[in-house]
DSSP file (Angstrom, degrees, kcal/mol; ACC not computed):
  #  RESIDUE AA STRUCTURE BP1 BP2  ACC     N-H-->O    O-->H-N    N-H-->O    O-->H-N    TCO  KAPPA ALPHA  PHI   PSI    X-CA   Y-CA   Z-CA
    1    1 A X              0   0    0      0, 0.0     2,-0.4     0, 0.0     3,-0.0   0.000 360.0 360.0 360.0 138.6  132.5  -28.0   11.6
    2    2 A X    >>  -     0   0    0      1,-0.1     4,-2.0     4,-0.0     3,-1.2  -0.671 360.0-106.0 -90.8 138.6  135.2  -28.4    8.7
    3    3 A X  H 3> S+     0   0    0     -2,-0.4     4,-3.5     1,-0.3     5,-0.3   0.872 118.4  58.4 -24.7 -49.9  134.5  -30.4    5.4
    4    4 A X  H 3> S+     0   0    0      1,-0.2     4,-1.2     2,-0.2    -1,-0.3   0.803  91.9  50.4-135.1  34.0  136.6  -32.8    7.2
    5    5 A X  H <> S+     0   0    0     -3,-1.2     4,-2.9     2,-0.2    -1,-0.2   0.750 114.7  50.7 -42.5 -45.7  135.5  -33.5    9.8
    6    6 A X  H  X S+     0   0    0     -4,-2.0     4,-2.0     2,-0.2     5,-0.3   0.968 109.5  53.4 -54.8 -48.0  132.3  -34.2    7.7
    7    7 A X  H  X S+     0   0    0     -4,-3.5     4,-2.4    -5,-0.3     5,-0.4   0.958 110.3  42.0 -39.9 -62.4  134.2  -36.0    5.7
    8    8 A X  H >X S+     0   0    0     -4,-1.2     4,-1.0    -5,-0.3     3,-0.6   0.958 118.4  46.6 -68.0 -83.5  135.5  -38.1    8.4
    9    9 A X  H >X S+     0   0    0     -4,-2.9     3,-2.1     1,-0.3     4,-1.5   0.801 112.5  54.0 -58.4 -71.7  131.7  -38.3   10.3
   10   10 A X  H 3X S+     0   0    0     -4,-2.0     4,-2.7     1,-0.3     3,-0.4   0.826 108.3  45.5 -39.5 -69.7  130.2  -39.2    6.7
   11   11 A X  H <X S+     0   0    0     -4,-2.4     4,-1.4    -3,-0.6    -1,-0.3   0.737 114.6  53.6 -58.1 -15.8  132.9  -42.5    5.9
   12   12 A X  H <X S+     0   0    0     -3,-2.1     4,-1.9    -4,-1.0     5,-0.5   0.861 107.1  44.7 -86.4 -39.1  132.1  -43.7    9.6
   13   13 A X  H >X S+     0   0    0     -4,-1.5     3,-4.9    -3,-0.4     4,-4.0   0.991 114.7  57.0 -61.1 -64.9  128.4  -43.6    9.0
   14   14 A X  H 3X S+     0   0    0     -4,-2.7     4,-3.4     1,-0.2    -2,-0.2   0.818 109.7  42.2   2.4-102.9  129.4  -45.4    5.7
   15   15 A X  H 3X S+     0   0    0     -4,-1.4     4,-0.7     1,-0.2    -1,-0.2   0.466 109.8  51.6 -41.6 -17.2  131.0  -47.9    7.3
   16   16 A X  H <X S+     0   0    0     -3,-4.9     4,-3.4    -4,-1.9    -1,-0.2   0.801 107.3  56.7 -97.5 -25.1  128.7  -48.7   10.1
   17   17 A X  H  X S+     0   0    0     -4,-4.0     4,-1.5    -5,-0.5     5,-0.4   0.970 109.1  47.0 -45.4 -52.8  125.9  -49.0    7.6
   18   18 A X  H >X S+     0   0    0     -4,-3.4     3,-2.2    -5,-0.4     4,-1.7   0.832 114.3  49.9 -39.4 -82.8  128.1  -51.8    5.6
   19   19 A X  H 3X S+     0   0    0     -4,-0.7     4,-4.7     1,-0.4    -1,-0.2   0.527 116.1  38.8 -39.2 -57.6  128.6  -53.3    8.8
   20   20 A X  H 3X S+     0   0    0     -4,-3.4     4,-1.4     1,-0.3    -1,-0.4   0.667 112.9  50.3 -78.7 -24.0  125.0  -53.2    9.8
   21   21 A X  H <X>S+     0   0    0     -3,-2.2     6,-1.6    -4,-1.5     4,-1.6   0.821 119.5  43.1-130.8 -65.5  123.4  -54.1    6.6
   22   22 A X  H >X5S+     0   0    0     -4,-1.7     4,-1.9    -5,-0.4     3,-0.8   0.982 115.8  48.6 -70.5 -63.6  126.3  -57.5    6.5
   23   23 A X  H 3<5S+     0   0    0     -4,-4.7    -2,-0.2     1,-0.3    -3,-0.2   0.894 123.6  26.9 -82.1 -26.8  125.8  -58.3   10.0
   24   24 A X  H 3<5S+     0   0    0     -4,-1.4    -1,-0.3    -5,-0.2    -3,-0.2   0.544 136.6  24.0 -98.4  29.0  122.0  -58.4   10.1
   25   25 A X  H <<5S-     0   0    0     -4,-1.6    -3,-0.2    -3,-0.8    -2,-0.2   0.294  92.3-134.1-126.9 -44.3  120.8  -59.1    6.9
   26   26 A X     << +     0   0    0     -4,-1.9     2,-0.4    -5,-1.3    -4,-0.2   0.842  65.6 137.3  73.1  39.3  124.3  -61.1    5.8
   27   27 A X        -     0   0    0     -6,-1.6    -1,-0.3    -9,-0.1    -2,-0.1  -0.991  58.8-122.4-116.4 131.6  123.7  -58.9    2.6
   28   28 A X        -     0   0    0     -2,-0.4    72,-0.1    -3,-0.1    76,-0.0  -0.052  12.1-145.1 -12.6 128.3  126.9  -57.0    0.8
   29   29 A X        +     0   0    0     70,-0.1     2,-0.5    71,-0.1    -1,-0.1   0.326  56.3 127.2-103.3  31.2  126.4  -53.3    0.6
   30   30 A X     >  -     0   0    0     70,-0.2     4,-1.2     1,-0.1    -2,-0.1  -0.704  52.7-150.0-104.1 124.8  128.3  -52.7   -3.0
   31   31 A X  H  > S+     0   0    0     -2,-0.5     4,-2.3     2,-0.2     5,-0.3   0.636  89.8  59.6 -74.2 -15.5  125.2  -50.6   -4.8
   32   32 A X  H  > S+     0   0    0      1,-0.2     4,-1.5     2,-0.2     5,-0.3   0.927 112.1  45.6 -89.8 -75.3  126.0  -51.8   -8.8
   33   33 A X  H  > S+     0   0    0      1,-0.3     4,-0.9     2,-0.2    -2,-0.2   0.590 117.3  43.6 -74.4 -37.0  125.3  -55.6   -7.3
   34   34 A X  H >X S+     0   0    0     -4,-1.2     3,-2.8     1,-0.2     4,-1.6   0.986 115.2  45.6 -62.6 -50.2  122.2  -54.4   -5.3
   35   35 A X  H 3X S+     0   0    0     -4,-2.3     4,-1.9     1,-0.3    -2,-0.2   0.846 110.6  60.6 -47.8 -24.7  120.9  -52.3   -8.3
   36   36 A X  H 3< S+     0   0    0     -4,-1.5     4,-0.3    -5,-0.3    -1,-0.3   0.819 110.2  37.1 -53.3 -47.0  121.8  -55.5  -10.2
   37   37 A X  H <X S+     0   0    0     -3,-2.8     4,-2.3    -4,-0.9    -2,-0.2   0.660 104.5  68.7-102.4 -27.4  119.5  -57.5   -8.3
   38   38 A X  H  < S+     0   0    0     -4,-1.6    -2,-0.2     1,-0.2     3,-0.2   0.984 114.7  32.2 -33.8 -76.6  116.9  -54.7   -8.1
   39   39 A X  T  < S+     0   0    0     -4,-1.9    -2,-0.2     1,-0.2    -1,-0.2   0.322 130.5  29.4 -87.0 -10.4  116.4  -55.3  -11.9
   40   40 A X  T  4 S+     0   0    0     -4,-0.3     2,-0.2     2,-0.1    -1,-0.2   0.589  91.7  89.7-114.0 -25.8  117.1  -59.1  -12.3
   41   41 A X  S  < S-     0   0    0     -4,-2.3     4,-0.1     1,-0.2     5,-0.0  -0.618  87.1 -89.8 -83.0 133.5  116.2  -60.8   -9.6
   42   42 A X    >   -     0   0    0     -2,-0.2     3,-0.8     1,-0.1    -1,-0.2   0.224  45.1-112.0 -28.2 152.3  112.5  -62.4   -8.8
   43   43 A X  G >> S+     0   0    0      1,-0.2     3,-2.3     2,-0.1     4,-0.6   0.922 114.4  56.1 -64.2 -30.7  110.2  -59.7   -6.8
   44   44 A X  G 34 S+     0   0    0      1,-0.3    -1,-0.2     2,-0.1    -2,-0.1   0.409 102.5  49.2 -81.7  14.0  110.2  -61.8   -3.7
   45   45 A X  G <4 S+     0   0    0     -3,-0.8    -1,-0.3    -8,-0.1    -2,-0.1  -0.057 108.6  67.7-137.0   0.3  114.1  -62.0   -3.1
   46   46 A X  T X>  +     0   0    0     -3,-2.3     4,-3.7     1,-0.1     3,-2.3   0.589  56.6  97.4-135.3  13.6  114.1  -58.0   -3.7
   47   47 A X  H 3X S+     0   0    0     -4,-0.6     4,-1.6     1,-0.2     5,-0.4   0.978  92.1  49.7 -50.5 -55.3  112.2  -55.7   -0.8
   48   48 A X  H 34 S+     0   0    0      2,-0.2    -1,-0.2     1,-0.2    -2,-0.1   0.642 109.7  48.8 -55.8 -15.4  115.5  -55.0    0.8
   49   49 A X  H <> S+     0   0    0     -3,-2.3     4,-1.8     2,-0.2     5,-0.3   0.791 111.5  45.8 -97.1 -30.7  117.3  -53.9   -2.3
   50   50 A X  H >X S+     0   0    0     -4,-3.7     4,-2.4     2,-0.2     3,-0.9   0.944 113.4  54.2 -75.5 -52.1  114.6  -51.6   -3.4
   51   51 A X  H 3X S+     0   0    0     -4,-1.6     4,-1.9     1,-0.3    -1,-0.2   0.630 113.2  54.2  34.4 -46.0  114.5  -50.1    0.9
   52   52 A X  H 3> S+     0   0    0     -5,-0.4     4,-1.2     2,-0.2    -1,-0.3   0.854 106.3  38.4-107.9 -28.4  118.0  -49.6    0.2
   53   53 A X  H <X S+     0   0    0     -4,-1.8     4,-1.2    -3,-0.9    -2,-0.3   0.783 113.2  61.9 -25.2 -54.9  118.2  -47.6   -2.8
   54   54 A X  H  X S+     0   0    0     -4,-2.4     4,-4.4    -5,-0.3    -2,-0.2   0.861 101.0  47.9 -12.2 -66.8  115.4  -45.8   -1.5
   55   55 A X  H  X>S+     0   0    0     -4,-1.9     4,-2.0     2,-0.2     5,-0.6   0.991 107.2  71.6 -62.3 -70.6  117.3  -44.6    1.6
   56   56 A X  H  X5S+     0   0    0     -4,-1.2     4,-0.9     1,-0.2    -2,-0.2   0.623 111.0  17.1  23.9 -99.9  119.9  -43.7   -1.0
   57   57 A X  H  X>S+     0   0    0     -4,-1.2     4,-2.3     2,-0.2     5,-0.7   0.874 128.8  50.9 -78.7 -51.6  118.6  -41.1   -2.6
   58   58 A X  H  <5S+     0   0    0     -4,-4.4    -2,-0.2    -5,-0.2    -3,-0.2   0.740 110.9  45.2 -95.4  26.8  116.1  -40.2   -0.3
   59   59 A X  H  X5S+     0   0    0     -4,-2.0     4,-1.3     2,-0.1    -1,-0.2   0.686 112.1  54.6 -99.3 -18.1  118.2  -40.1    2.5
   60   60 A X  H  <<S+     0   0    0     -4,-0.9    -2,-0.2    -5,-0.6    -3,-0.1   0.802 111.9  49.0 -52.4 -44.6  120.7  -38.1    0.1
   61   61 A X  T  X5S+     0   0    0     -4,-2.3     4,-1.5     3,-0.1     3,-0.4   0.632 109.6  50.7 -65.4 -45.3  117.5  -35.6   -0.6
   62   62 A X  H  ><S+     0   0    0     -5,-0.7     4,-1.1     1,-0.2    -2,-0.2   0.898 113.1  38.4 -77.2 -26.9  116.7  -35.2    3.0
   63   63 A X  H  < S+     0   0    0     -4,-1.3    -1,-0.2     3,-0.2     4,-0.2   0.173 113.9  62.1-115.1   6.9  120.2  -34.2    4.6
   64   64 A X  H  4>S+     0   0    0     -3,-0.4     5,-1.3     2,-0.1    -2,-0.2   0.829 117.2  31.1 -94.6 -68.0  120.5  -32.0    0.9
   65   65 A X  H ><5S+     0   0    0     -4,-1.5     3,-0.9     2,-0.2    -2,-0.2   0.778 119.2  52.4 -57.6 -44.2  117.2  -29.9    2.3
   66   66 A X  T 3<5S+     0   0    0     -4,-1.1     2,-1.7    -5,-0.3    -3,-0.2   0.968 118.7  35.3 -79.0 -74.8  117.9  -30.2    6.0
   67   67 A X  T 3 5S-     0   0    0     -4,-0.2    -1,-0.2     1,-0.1    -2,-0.2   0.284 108.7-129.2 -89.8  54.6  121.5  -28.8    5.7
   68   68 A X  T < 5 -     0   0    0     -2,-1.7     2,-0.9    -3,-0.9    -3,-0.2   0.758  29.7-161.4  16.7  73.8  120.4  -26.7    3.0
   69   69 A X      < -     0   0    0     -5,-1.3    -1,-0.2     1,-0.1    -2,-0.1  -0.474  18.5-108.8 -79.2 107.1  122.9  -27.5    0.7
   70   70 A X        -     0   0    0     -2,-0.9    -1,-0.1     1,-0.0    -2,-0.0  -0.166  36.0-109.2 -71.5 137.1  123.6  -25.1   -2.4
   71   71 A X        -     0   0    0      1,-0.1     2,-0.3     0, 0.0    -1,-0.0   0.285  23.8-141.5 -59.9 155.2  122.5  -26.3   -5.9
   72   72 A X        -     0   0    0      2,-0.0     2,-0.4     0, 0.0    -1,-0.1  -0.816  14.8-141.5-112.2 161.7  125.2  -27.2   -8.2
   73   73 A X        -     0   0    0     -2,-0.3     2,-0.2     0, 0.0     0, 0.0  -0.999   8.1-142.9-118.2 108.5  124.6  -26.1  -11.9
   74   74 A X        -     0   0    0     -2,-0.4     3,-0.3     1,-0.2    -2,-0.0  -0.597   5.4-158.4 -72.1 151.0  125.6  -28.4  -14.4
   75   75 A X  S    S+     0   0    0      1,-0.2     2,-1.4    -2,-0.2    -1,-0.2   0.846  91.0  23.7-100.0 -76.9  127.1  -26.6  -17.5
   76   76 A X    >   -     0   0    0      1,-0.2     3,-1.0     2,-0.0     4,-0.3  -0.621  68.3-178.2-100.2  82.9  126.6  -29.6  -20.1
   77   77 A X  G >> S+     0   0    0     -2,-1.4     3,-2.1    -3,-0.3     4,-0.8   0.817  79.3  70.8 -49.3 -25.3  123.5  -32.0  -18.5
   78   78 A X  G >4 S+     0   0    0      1,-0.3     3,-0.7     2,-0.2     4,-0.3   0.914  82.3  70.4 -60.4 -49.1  124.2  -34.3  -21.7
   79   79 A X  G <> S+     0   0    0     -3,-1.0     4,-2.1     1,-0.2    -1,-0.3   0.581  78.7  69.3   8.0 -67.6  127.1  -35.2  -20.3
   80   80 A X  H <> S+     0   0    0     -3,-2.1     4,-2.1    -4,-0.3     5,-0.4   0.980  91.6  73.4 -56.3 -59.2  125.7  -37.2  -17.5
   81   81 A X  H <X S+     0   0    0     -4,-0.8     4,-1.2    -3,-0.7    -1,-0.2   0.704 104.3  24.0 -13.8 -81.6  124.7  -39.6  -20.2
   82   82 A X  H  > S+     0   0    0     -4,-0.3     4,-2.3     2,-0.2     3,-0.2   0.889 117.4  65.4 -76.3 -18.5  127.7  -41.5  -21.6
   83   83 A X  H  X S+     0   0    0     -4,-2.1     4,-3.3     1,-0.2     5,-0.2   0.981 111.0  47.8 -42.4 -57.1  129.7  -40.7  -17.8
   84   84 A X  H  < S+     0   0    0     -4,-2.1     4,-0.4     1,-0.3    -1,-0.2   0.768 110.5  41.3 -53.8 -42.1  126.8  -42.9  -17.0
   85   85 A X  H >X S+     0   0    0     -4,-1.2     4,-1.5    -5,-0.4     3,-1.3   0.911 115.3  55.2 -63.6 -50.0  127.1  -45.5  -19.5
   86   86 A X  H 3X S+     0   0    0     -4,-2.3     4,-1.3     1,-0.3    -2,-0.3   0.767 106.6  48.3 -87.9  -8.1  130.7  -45.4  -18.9
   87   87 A X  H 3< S+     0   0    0     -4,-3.3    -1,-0.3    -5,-0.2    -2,-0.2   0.430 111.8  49.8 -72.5   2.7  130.4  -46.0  -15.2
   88   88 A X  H <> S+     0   0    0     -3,-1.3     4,-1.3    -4,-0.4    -2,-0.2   0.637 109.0  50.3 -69.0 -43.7  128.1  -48.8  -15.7
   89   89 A X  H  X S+     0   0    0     -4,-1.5     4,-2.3     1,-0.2     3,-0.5   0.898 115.8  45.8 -83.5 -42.5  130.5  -50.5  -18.4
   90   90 A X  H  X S+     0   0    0     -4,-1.3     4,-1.4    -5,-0.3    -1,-0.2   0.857 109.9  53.5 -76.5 -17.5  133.4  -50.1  -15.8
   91   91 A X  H  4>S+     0   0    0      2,-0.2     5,-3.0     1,-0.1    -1,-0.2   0.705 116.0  37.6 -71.8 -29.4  131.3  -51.3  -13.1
   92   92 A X  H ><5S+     0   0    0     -4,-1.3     3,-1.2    -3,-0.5    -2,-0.2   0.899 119.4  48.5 -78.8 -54.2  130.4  -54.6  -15.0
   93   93 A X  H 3<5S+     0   0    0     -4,-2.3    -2,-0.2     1,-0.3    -3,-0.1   0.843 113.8  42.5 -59.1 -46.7  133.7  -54.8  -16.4
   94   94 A X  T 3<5S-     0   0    0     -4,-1.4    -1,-0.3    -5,-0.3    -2,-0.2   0.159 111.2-118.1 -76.5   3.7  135.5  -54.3  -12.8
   95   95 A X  T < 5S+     0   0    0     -3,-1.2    -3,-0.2   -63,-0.0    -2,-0.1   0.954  88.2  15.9 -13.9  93.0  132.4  -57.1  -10.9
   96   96 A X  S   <S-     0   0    0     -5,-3.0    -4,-0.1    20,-0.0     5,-0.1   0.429  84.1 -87.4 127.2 111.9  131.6  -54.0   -9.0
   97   97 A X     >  -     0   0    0      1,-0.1     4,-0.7     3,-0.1     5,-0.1   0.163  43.0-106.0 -72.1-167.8  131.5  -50.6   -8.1
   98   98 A X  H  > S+     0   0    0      1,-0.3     4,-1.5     2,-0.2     5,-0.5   0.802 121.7  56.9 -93.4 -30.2  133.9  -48.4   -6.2
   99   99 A X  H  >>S+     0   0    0      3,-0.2     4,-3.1     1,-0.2     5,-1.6   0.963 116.8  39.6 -67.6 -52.8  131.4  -48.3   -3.1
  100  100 A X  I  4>S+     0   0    0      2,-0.2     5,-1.0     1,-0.2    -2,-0.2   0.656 125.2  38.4 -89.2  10.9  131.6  -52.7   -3.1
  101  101 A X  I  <>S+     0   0    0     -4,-0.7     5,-0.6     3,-0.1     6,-0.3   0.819 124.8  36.4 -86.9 -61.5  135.1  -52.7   -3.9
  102  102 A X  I  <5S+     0   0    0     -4,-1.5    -3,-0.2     3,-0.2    -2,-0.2   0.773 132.7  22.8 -55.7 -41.9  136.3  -49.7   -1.7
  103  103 A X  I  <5S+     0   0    0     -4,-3.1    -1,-0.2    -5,-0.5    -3,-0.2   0.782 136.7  24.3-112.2  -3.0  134.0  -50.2    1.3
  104  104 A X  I  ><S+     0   0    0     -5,-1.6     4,-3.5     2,-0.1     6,-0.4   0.644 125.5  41.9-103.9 -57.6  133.0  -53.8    1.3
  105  105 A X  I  4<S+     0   0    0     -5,-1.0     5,-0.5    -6,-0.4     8,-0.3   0.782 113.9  48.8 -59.7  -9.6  135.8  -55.6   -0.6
  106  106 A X  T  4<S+     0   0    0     -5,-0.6    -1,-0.2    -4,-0.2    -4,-0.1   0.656 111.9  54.5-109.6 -13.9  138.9  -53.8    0.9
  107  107 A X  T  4 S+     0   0    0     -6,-0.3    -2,-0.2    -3,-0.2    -3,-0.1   0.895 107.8  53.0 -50.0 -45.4  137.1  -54.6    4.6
  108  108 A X  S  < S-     0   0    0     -4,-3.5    -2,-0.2     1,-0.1    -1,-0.1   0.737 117.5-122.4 -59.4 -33.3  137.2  -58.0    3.3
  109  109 A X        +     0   0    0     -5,-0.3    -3,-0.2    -4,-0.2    -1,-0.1   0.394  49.8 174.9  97.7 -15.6  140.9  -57.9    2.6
  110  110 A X     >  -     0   0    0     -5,-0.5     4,-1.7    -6,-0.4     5,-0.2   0.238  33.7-155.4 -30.5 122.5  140.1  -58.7   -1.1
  111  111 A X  H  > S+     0   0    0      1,-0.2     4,-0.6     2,-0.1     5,-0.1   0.959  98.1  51.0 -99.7  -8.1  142.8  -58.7   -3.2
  112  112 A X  H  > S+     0   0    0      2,-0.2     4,-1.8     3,-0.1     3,-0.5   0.849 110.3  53.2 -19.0 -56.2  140.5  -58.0   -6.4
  113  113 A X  H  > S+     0   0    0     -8,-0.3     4,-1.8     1,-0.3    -7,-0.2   0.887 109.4  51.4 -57.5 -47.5  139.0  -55.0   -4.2
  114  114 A X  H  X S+     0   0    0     -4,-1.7     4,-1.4     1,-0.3    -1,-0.3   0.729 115.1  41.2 -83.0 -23.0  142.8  -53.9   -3.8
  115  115 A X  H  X S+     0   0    0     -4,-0.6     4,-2.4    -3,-0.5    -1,-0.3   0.822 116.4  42.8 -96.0 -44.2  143.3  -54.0   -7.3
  116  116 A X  H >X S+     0   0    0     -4,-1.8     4,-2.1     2,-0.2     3,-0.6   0.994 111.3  56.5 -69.3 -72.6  140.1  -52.5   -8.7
  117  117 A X  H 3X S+     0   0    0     -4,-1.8     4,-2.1     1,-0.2     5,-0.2   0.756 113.1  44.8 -10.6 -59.5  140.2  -49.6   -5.9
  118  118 A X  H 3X S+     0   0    0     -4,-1.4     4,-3.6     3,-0.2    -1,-0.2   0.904 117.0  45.5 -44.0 -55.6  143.9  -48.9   -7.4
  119  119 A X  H << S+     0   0    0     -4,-2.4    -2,-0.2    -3,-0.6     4,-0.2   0.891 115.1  40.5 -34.0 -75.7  142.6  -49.1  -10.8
  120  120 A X  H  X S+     0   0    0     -4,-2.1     4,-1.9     2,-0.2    -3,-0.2   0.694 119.6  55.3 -74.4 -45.8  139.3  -46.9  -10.5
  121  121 A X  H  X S+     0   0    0     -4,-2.1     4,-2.3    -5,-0.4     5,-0.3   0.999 109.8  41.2 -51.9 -69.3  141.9  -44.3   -8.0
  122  122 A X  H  X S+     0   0    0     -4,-3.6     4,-1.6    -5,-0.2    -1,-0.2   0.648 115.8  51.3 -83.7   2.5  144.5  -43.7  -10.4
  123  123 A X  H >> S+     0   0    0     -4,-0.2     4,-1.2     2,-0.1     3,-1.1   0.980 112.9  46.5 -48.3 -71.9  141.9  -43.3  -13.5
  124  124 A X  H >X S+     0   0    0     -4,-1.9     4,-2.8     1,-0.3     3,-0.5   0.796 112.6  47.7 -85.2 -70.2  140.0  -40.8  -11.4
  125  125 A X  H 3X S+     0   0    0     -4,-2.3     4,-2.1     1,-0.3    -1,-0.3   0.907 115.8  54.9 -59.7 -37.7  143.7  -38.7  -10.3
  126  126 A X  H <X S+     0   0    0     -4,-1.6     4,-2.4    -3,-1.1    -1,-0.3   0.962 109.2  38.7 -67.2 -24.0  144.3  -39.0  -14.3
  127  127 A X  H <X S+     0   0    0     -4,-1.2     4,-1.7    -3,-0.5    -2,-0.2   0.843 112.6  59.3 -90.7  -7.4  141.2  -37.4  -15.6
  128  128 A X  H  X S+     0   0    0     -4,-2.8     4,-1.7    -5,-0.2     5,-0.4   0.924 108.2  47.2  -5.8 -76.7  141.7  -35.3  -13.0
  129  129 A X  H  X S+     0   0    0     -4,-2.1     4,-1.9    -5,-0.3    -2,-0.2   0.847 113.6  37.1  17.8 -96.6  144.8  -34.6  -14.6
  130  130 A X  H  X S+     0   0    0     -4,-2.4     4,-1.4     1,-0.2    -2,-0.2   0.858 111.9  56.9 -81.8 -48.6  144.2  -34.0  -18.0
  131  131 A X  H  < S+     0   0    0     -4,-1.7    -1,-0.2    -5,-0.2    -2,-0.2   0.901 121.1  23.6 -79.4 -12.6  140.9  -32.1  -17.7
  132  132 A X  H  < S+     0   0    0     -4,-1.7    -2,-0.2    -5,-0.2    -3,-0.2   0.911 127.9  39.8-101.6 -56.4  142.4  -29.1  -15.2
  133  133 A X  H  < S+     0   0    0     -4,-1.9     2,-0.6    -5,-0.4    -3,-0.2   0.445 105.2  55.9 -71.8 -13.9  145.8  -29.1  -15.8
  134  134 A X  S  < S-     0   0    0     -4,-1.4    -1,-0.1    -5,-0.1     3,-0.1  -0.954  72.6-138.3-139.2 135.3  146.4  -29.5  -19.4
  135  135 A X        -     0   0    0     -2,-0.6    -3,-0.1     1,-0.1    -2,-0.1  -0.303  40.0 -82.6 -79.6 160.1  144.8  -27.2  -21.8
  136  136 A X        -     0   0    0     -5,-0.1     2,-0.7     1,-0.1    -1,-0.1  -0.270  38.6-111.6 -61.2 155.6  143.4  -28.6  -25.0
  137  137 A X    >   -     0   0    0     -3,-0.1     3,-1.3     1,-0.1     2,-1.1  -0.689  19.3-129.6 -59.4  81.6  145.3  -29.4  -27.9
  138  138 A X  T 3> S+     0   0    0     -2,-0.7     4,-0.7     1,-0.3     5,-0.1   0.595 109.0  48.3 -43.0  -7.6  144.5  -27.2  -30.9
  139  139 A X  H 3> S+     0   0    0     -2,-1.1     4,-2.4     2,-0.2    -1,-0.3   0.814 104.0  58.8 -98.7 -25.2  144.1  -30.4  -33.1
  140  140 A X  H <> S+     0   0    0     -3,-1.3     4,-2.1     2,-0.2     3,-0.2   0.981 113.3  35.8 -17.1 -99.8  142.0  -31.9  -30.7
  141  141 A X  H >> S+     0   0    0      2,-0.3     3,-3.5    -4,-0.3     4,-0.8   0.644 124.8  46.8 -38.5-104.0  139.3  -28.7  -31.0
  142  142 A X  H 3X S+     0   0    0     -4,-0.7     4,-2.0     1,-0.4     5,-0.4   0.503 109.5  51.1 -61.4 -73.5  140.2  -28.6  -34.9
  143  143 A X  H 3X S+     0   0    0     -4,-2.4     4,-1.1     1,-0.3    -1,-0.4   0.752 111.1  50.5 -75.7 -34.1  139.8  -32.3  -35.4
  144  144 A X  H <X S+     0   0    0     -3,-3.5     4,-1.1    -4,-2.1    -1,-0.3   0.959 108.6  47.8 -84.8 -37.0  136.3  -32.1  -33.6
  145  145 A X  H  X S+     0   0    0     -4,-0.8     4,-2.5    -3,-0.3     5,-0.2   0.886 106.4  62.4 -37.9 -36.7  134.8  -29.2  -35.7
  146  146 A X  H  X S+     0   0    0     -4,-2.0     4,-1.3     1,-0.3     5,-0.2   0.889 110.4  39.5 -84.1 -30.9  136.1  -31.2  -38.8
  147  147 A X  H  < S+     0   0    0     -4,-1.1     4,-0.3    -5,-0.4    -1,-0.3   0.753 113.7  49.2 -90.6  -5.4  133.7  -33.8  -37.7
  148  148 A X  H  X>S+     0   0    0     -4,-1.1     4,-3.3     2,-0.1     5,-1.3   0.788 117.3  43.6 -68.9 -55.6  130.8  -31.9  -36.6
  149  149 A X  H  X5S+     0   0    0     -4,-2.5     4,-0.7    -5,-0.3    -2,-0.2   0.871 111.0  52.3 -62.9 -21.2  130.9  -29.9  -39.9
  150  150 A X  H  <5S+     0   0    0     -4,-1.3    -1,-0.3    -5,-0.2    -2,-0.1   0.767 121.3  35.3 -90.6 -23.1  131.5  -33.0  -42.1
  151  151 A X  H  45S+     0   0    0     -3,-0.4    -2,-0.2    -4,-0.3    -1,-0.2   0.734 132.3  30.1 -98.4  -4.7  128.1  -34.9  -40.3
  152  152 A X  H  <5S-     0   0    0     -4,-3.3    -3,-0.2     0, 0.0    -2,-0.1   0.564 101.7-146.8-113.8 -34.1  126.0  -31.6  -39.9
  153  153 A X     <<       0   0    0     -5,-1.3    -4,-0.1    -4,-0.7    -3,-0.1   0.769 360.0 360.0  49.7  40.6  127.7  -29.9  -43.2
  154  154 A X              0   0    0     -6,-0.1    -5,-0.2     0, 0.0    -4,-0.1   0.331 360.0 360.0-127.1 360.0  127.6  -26.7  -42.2
């Protein structure tokens, strides 16, 4: 089987999950708004969200082990940190992430969804962009040594 064909079997499963998730429950499947609700919401209003993060990761864990899937190595773990922060702040900023714009709100027809989806795409194809295709700047690199060495002083 080719990547996409997985690809292709993975965005249907997606999609029937929305499906299933809105037509028995009547609940949205856009994860920043569950997680949202996880962490804000009374305990009794929140069995389903926590069930659904759950599956999340460990169903993410489970089909990582079953089709023995090979570790990725992160170079710079720190990283993940502000990416995280700044996919939070864009999620907040955007009301939504890119799973409840892209698979619930552009089902919907939204034209927010359509707009955010655009948005969130053509960031993604610029840093795309800029981080493979164009080598760094030598004042870039210069201009960040001169500010390590002026807060560290060595």
């Amino acid at each position: 089987m080719d990547e996409y064909t997985q690809a292709l079997q993975g965005g249907i499963l997606v999609g029937l999950a929305s499906w299933i998730l809105l037509a028995g429950l009547g609940r949205s499947s856009g994860v920043s708004a569950i997680t949202a609700g996880v962490l804000t919401t009374r305990r009794q209003n929140s069995p389903w969200r926590w069930a659904f993060l759950a599956g999340l990761v460990g169903g993410g864990a489970f089909f990582s082990w079953v089709l023995n899937v090979p570790h990725v190595e992160i170079r710079h773990p720190l990283v993940l940190v502000p990416a995280g922060f700044l996919v939070g702040f864009g999620a907040v900023m955007g009301s939504g992430s890119a799973s409840g714009h892209a698979i619930v709100g552009l089902g919907r027809r939204s034209r927010r969804s359509l707009a955010a989806v655009i948005t969130f795409a053509g960031a993604a194809v610029g840093t795309v962009m800029v981080t493979t295709h164009i080598p760094p700047a030598a004042w870039w690199t210069e201009s960040i040594f001169e500010a390590l060495t002026l807060l560290f002083g060595r």
